[in-house]
Structures are given as C-alpha cells and as structure tokens.
N, C-alpha and C positions, 0 to 999 in steps of 0.2 A: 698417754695418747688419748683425744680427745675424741667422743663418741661423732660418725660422720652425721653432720646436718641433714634433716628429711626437707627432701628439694617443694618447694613455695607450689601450689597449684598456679597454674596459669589463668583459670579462669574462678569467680568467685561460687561458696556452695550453694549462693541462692540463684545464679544463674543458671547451674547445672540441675537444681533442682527444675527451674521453669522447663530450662530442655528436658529434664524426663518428666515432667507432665505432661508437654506437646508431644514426645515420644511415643508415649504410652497410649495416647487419644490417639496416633497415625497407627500406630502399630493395631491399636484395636478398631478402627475403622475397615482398619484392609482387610481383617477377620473376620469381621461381622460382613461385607461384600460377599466375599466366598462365601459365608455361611450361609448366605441369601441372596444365592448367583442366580436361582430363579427369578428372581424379582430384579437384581441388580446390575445383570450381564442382558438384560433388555438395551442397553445402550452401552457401546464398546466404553469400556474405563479405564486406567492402569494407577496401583498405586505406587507412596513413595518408599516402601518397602526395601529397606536396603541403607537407603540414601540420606534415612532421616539426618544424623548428626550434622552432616555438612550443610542441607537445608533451612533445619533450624540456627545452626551459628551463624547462616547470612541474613535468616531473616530477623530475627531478635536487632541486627546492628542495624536493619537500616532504618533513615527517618521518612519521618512524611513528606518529604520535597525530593527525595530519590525517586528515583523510576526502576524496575525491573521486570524481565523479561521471563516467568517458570514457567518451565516445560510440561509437558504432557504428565509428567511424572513426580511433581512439584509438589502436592499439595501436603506437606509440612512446610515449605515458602509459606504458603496463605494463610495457615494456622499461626504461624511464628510472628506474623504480620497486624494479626489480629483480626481475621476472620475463625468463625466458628465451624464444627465440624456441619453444623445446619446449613449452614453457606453452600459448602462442598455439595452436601447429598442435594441440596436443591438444585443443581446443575447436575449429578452423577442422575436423580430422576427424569430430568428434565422438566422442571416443572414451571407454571408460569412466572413465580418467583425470584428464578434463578438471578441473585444480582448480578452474573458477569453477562448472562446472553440472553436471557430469557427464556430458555429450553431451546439457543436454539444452536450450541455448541457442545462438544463432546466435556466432558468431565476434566477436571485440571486445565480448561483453556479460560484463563484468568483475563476480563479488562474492567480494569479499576480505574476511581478519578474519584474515591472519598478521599476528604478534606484532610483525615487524620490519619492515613495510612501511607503507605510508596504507590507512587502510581504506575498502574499497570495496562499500558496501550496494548488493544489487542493484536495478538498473533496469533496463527494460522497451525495449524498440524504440521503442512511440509516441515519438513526436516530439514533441520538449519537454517529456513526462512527467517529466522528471528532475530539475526545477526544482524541484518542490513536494518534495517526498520533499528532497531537499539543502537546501532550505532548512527543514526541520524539520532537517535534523542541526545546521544552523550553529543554531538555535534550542536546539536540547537542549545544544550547545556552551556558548551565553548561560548558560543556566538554569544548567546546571550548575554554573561561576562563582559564579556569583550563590548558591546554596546552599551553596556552600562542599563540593561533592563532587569537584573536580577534584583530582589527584593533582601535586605539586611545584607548579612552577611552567611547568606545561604550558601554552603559548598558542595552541591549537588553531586550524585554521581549516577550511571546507567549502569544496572548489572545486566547480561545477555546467560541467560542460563540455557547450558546445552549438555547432550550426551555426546562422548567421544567418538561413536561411527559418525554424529553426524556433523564432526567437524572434515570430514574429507570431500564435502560440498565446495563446488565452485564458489558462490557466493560468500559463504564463512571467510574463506581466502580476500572477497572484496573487504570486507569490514575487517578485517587485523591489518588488510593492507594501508586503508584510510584512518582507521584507529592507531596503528604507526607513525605514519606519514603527517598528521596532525596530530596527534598528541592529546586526543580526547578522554577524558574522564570516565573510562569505561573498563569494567572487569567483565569479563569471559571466566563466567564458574563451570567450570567442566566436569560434570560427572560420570566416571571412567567403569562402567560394571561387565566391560569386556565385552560388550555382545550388542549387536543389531538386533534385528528379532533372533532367527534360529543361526546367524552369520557368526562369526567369533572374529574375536581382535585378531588374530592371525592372516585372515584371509581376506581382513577388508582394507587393513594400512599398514604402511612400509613402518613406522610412527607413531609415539602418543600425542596426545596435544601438545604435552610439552614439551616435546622436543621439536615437535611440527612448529609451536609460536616462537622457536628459538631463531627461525626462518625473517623473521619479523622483527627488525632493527628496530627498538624503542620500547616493546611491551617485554616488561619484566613477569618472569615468572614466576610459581612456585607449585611444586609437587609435595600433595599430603596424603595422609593416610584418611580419607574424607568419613572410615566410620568411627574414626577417634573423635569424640566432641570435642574432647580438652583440646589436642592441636588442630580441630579442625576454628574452633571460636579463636583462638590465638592467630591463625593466620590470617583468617577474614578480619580481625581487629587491625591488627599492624599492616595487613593492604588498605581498608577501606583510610587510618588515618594518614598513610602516605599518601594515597588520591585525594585524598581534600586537602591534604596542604600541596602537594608539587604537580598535583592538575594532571597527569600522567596516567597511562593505559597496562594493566595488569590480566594477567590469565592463572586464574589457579584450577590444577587438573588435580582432582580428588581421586583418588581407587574406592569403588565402594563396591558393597555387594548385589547382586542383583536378587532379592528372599524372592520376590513374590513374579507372576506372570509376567509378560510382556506386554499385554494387555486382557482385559478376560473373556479375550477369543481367540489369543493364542498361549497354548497352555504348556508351562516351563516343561512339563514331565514328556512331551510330546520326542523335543530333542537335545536336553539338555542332560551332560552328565558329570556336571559340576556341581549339582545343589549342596551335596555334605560340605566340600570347602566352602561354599559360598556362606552357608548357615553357621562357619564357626567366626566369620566374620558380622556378627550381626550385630547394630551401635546399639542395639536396646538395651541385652544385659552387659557390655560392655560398660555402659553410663552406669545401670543401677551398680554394678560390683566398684566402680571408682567411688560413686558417691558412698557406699558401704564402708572402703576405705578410707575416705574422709571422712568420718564419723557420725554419716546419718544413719538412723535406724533402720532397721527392715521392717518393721511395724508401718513406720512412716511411709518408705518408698510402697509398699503394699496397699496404704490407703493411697496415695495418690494413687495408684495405678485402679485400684475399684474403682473409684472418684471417677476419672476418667473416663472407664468405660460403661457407668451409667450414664454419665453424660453422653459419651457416644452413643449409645442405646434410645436414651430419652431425645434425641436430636433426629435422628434415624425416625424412630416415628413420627414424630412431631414431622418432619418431612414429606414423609408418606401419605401424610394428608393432606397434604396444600395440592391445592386446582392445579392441573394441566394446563397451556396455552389455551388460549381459545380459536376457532379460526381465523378471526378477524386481527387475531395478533401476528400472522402473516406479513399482513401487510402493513408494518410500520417500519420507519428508520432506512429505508432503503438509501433516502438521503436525509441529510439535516435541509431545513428552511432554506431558500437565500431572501437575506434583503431587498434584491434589485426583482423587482415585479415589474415593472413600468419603464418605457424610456425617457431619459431625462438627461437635460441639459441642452444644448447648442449642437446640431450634426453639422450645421453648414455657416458658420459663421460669416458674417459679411467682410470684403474687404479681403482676405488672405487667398493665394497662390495656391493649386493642390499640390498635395505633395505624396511621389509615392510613398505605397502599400508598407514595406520593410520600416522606412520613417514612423509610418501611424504608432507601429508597434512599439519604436526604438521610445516614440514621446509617450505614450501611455507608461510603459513599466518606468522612464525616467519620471513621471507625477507623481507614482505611486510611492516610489523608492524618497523621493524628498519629503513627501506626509508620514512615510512609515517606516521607522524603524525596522520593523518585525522585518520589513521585504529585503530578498535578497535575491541574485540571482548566480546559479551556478551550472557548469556541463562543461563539454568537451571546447577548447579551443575558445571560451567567450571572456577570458580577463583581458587587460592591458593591451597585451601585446598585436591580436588580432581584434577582439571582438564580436567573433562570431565569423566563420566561414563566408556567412551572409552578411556580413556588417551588421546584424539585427543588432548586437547589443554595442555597437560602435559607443564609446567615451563612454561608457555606463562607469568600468571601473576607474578611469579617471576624478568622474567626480564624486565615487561613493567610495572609495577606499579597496583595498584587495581584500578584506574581510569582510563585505559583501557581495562582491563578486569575483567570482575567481573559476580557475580552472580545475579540473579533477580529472583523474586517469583516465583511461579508456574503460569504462566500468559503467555502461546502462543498465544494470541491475542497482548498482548502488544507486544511481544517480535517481532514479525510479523510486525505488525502495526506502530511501533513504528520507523521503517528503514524508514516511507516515511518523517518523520519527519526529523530526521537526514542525511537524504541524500540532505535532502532540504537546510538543513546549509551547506552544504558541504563535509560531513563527509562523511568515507567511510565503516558502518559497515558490523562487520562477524556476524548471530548470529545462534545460533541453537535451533530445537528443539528436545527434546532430543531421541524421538523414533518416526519414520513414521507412528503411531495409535496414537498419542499424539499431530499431524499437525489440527483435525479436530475443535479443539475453534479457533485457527489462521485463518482456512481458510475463515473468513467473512471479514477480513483484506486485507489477499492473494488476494482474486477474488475482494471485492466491491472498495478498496483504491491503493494497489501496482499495481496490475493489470493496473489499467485506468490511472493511473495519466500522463504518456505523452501522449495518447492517446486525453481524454478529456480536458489535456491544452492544446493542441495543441505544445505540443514539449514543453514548458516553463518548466515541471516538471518531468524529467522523473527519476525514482526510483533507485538509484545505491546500489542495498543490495547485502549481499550472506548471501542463507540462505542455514543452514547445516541441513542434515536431513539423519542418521541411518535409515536403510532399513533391511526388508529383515528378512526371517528367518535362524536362527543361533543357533542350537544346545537345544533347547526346550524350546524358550521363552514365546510361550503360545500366547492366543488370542488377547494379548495386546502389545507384542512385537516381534511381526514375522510379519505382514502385509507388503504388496508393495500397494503402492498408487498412483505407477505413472499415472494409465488412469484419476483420477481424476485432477491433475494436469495438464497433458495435455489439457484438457478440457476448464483449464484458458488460455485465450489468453491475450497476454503484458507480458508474462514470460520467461525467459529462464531454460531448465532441461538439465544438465548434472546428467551422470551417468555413471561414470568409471569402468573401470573394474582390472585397472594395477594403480603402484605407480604412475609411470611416466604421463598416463594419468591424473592422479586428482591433480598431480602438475602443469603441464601444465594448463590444465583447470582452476585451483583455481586461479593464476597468470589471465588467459584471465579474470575469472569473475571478479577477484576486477579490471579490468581497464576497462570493460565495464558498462559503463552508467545507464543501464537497470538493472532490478530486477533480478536472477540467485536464482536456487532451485539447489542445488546439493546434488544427492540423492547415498548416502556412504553405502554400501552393509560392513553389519556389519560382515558376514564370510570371506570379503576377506582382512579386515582390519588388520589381521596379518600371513594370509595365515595356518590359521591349520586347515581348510578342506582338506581331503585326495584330492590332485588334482589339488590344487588351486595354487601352489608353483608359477607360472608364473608372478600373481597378485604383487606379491614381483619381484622389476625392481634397476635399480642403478639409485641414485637422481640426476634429471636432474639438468643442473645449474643453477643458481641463475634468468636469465636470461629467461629459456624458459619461451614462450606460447605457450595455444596451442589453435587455434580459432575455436568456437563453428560452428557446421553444418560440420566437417567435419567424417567421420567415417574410419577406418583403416579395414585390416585383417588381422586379428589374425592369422590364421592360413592358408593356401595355398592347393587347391585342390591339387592330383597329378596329375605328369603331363599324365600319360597315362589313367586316367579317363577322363581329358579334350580331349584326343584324341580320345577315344573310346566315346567320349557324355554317360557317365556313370557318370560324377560330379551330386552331389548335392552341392545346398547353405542353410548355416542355418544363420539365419539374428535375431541377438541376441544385449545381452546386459549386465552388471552386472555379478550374478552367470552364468548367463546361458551360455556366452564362455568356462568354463569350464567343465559344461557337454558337450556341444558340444564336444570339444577339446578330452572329453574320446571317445564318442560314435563314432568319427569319427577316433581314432587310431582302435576303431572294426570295422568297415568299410573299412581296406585297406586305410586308409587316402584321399578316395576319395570325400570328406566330406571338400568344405572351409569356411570359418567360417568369417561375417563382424560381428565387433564389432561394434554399431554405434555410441557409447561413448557421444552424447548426444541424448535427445529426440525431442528437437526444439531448432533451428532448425535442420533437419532432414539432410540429406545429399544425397538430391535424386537423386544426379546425381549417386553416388556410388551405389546408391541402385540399379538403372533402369542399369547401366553398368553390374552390377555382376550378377543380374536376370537373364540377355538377356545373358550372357555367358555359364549359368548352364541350365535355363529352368524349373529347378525343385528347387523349393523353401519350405523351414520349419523355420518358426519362432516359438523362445524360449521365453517364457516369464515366471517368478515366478507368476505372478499373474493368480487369474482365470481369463481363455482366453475369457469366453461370455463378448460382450456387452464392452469390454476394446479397449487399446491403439495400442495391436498384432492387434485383428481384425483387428481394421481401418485402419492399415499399409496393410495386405492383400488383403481389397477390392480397395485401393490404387494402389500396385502394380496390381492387376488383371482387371484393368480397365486401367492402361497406360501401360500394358508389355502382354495385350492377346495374340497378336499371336504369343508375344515369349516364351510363356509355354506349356509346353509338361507334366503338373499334374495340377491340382487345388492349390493353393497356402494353405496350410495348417497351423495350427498354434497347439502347444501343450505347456499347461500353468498347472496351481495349478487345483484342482477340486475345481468344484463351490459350494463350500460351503460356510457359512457365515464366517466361522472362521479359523483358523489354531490352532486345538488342542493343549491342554500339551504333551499329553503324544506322546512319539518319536516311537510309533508303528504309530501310528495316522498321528502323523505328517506327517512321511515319505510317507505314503499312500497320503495325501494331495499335495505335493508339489512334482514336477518334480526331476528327476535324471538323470543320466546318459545313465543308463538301459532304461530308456521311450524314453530318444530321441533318443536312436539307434533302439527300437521298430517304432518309428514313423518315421523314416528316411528309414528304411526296408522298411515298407507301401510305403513310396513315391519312391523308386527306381523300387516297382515292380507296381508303377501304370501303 
C-alpha cells in the first residue's frame, strides 16, 4: 500500500512569502498606532487587523486597469497594491502630503488614479455608500466594451469592498440589484468580523451576505474562511479569472476576525467579550506556521518580519515630519476647471421657427450623443418605449441604441450615485430623476459621494454627470409632483444648478454642463417645457446652433426697465428665475414696464457681479421665487445682497415665494392660493415702490 500523496499548496511559497511580508508591515503598523495613540488617535483611524489575509489576496491580484472600492479598514488593500506604509501614515497624520486627500480625509479613505496601480474613485465613510458609486464604475466597465472604447484587450473588473453590517443598507440592495440585472463585472468582497461597532451579527440581520446575495438571481457566490491566505488567494484567483472571461458579477463573504478596535475612539475592551476567540483566529501566525510547514525557515520568516517593521518605524517618522496643510490649501479642488468661460456660437440663428423649451433640450443631448460616444443617457421611464414622461428624451433610444439609453428600476440613489462611477471610467452621463419630490432617496449620494469627490481627492476625481430634474408646479400635480427643491440643493456644496427659463438658455447650458468636469443639477420647470401657460410664450426661443454654450454664473435680462423710470429713479428690479420671469414679465407690463427683470439662469454659480450691478442701478429690489420663501435659497440671496449693496438701497430687499405650507395641494383652488402669480407680484412690487 502506497504512502498517501501530500496535497499540492494552492498558492505558490513566494507568494505567500510577499503576503507575510505585507502582513507583518499591517500587523506592525496597527501596533506602533496604539503604541503612539497619543499622537495617532489625534485623527479617528481603524486598522486592518484581523482582515489581513483576505485583503492582501485581492490586492496582489488585481491590475492596473481594475478599479476598487477599500473600506475604512482596508489598508493592507493599499499596501498589497503597492502603496507604502508612508502613503498610509501621511493620510492617518493628516498631512499636506497625503496622496489620497491631502489631510483632508480620515485614514484608509483611499482615491487613486496612478498610472500603475487599480484605480481608486473616492468614497465616502457612510456605510455602504460605496456600493452604488462601484457599481457605476463596473457599469461604465460594460458600456465601454460594449462601444468599442476600451483599450487592447483589457478585462477590467470593479471590486466594492465592504463589511457585513453594512451590507443591510438600502442602497447596497440597489447595486446587487443592477449588478444582477445587468450583468456587470463587479465583485462585492465582503468582510464578515461579526460586529458593527459595539452591535453583533445577531441583532442587526436576519442573514449573511451570502445568503442575503443568494436573493439576487445572477451573482454567484462563495463563502470562505477570509483569515486563511491559502483559500483565501485561491478563491479571489478562480473569481477574479472567471470575471474576466464570462463578464459576470460575484460576491465573496469572508469570516475574518475582528484583533484590533473599531476605530481608535471606540475601544474593543469597552464591550466586547469575544476577543480570546477572535485572537485564536489571527491570519498572521496562521501564514507564518503554513509557510513553516512548507519549508521556509524561521530564521527567515523572523527577518522578514524585523525587516518590516523597521520599515514600518523608519516610514512613521519619516511621516511625522512632513508639513501640515497650509491654510490656503482649503481652498482648492472644490471643483475642476470647465472649458466653457465665454458664450459661443449662434443663440438666434436666422431664418428658423422657435421651438419649445423640452425640444431645446431633447436637440442639445441628441448633438452631443452623435459627437460622443462617452454620452449616454439613462432614468426612470426614458428608453424606446416612452421616452421620458416629458417626451424630453423622445427618439433619443431609437437612434442611439438601448445601450445608450435605457431605462432603470425605480432607484434614485443608483441613478444619482451611480454618475460617480461612470464619470470615473471616463464616461459622460445624462440621467434623470423623474419628478423634483422624487430627488429625496438620491440625495445621500448627491451630498455624501458626487458632492465631495474632487474636493476630498484633491482634484484626482472630480464628478462629470448631468442630472436632469422636472420642477415645479404645473397644472394640479399634487403634493408629490409640483415641489421646488432648489434651497435644498443649494445647500450642497461641489455642485453645479442651472435652471432655465427659455429654450435657448437650457441648450446652451445643457452643451456647457456635458463639457464641464464637475457634477451639474439641471432643474427644468415642467410648465415652461412647451409653453402652455397663459404667458409663458417667451420660454419657446429659435434653436440655437449646434455649436452654442452658454457658461454657468452668468445671468441675462430678460426684460429692460424703461427708460424714463430709470430717469425719474421710479425703476424697480425683480431678480428671478424659472416660472417666476414670467410673472414678473406680466406684473411689470401693469407697472408701466418700469419693472426690469434679471433672470439668473443658474443658481451656482451665482453671477454677483450682475446682481450687485443691477441692485445699485434700481435701489429697490423683489425676488421671485416658487418655493416657500422662509429659511430658502430667496432669503439667503437677499441677506446677501442687503449686506454688500446697503447704502445702495432705498427699500428693504424683499422676497415673495409659495406659502409656507408643507405641501402644494391637489386641488387647483388650493393650489393657486399656494403658489405665486402674477397678481402677487405686481401686489408686492406696489409695496416696494411705495416704500
């Protein structure tokens, strides 16, 4: 009887060698932290203590044309990647240094875009944000394919690294749902150490992840021991080569242990009373006793592990002394550059018919789409079959294919969220949501991911979307589809808001947002989209050419005091936007037309030169706004102007909006009572001339 064969290692010993080196260098990072929590717990951190094995086996595999998403708790992802432990402590100081933020992100919040590494779009702290935003990249991955833009024969993939509490997030559910549903190139590495902060797996899911993604027709899964290196590199091997040959979406849920803190200012002994099991699962000496048994020395593993952590040591100081931020480093990156500084092209072409507002827009995104590949548009309700609720995107997927335009769930978070992804491939999408009360699931995306992302990478990522966004009440749409949202938009800063009032304005504009950089909210007042409000006719312009832009922060006027109110100092100004130039535009033909009217056709940037010029011309100012005026975006413009244009006002700077109620009724008695007219702002324009 023949001696039984010793079974083949799965992975090779100089691999497992690299992994305990990075091991060794995480393991003794997080020890030297503690050791120097006076100095190091100056800024919350957590390490990857616990987690190593399964971190380093996905980072080692992946290439430079991958993308991934590490968690807060990641940083052997970054080391396995091929950043230094100097990298890390320059972001754990904050220092001005720091290549992911610039000091100006917490510790393990990684964005990358070297040339020779995975690139790393940034993400945010919330918990499981990270999922929508990476599955837009493994989408723009698709797309791209699919268009024929990808470069050789690159097989890109998106990893989305998460912890298991925080897969019981709403949004996580939107990305397995469209990672499903399409078929995108994305693994969900999930790392399972039981525990929220002081919450335990018991008390927070019915479910582990994998049994949760079992929910989820299409993404194949697998459950491992995540602090075994050997099965843990084995399995990330035989996923990652199945995703690059059969294009398909994988979840691997890891058990690993939780060694160290939950971060170092919430401290495991506080209320945990698992740490002896949890320590006998540790991947450090797990690796070194494997590799012992495959026949490397102890001598050896010993010097790699010194090795290491004089490196660690040597790196740590060497850290400690690089410069702090400066203040003036504050203020960069808020947004990237745009192109369009100046307006240009054709507004009023000779010879052609106007055509309404919803047209302007439908010919702008069809120009763009025929010059550019990259453009796509996608939301609720806009492929083939409809088009858009609004006809906005009428024949778009006819003549661009369903893989540029197309429909998606009900999912304004993804649909939101989803732009940081795809802008980060390169792409350039439109998308929409379909009614301005319908923006509020999106907006944890809007403000915590689109918002920040050039900001806190420091310029490496800054968000190139448009999103489209129906406004406004329009003929008795009731409490869920007549709202104006803009103060709260305003409120996010890293955004761009236009909001038009004429064709020619939202073609122009549409043109300026797809060639700027940055995130753009374009907010489409749904009664002027074909002009059948009594009034509105103006709104309907002749389409400008192919060619215009028109660049954000600058505002026009609409309409022109007379000239013998500007001589007798009898002018008023109404400083508007949207519907509201058209009531103006009535209430100031009852006025003797002594009434000029600046549209300011975006909301940021603002155009304050315009503003503080036409003030100091009239003296006597009234802003229109559709929304209720308390505690909004009117206000803050008037405590604005009334604080840099005092001694050039001759009234109080005044504002008349909706009444402040919670809602905009059904019924169109109601309504009308709610929301501004014409009649009110020649009421409240009387007031101001005879202040």
């Amino acid at each position: 009887m023949s001696a039984p064969t010793e079974k083949a290692p799965l992975v090779s010993i100089d691999i497992a060698k690299k992994a305990f080196r990075l091991m060794s260098a995480a393991k003794q990072m997080a020890e030297l932290y503690e050791e120097n929590k006076a100095i190091t717990a100056k800024y919350v951190h957590a390490a990857s203590r616990g987690h190593e094995a399964i971190q380093i086996a996905l980072g080692l595999q992946l290439q430079s044309y991958d993308y991934v998403a590490p968690y807060y708790r990641d940083d052997s992802i970054l080391m396995s990647i091929g950043m230094r432990p100097y990298d890390c402590m320059l972001q754990l100081l904050a220092k001005r240094d720091d290549p992911f933020s610039g000091g100006r992100t917490y510790y393990s919040h990684p964005s990358l875009n070297d040339a020779d590494k995975p690139k790393i779009p940034h993400q945010s702290s919330a918990t499981g944000m990270q999922a929508i935003p990476t599955a837009g990249v493994a989408m723009g991955i698709q797309y791209r394919e699919k268009m024929g833009l990808t470069e050789g024969d690159e097989k890109a993939i998106a990893v989305c690294s998460i912890g298991d509490a925080a897969m019981t997030e709403g949004e996580v559910s939107e990305a397995l749902q469209m990672a499903a549903l399409k078929q995108f190139p994305l693994l969900f590495l999930v790392q399972d150490n039981e525990w929220d902060i002081s919450a335990n797996a018991k008390e927070t899911r019915a479910q582990n992840a994998a049994e949760f993604a079992q929910g989820f027709k299409g993404i194949e899964v697998r459950s491992i021991d995540g602090s075994n290196f050997e099965e843990s590199y084995a399995t990330i091997e035989e996923v990652i080569e199945l995703m690059r040959k059969e294009r398909r979406p994988f979840l691997v849920h890891a058990k690993v242990p939780l060694l160290g803190h939950h971060t170092s200012g919430v401290r495991k002994e506080f209320y945990r009373d698992d740490l002896e099991e949890h320590a006998l699962r540790d991947p450090w000496p797990k690796l070194r006793a494997w590799l012992a048994e495959h026949g490397v020395e102890e001598a050896e593993l010993d010097t790699i592990y010194k090795e290491e952590g004089e490196r660690v040591l040597a790196d740590y100081n060497e850290a400690l002394a690089q410069e702090d931020p400066r203040p003036e480093d504050l203020f960069t990156h808020d947004f990237a550059p745009s192109p369009i500084t100046e307006e240009k092209g054709e507004r009023s072409p000779q010879g052609k018919e106007k055509t309404v507002m919803v047209d302007a827009a439908l010919f702008a995104i069809q120009e763009i789409m025929a010059e550019h590949k990259e453009a796509l548009l996608y939301g609720q309700d806009v492929g083939g079959r409809l088009g858009g609720v609004f006809r906005e995107a009428a024949t778009l997927a006819q003549k661009f294919g369903d893989d540029r335009v197309f429909n998606t769930p009900i999912q304004e978070a993804f649909i939101i969220g989803s732009t940081v992804g795809m802008s980060a491939t390169g792409l350039k999408p439109f998308v929409e949501v379909q009614f301005a009360d319908y923006i509020w699931p999106g907006l944890n995306q809007l403000f915590t991911e689109v918002s920040r992302s050039s900001y806190l990478s420091n310029g490496k990522w800054p968000v190139s979307s448009v999103i489209r966004v129906p406004i406004g009440a329009y003929g008795s749409g009731g409490p869920y589809h007549s709202s104006s949202v803009e103060s709260v938009l305003t409120n996010i800063r890293g955004i761009k808001i236009a909001y038009p009032s004429t064709g020619a304005d939202l073609k122009g504009l549409m043109k300026a947002a797809y060639y700027d950089p940055n995130p753009v909210v374009m907010l489409e007042h749904k009664g002027l989209y074909w002009s059948k409000v009594k009034g509105t006719e103006d709104a309907k312009t002749v389409e400008p050419s192919a060619d215009y832009v028109l660049p954000f922060g600058k505002g026009r006027i609409a309409y022109e005091a007379s000239a013998e109110s500007m001589a007798d100092n009898s002018s008023l100004l109404v400083i508007t936007y949207g519907m509201g130039v058209y009531w103006a535009k009535a209430a100031r033909q009852a006025l003797n037309n002594k009434v000029e009217v600046l549209d300011l056709r975006t909301l940021y940037p603002l155009d304050e030169e315009l503003i503080l010029e036409r003030v100091r011309a009239h003296g006597k100012v009234l802003i229109v706004t559709e929304e209720p005026s308390r505690n909004g975006f009117s206000q803050g413009l008037a405590g604005w102007i009334q604080q840099e244009a005092f001694r050039d006002l001759d009234a109080p700077v005044m504002v008349l909006g909706s009444e402040n109620m919670p809602a905009i009724p059904l019924n169109s008695t109601l309504e009308a009572t709610m929301i501004p007219n014409a009649e009110k702002v020649q009421a409240k324009l009387e007031e101001l001339a005879a202040y």
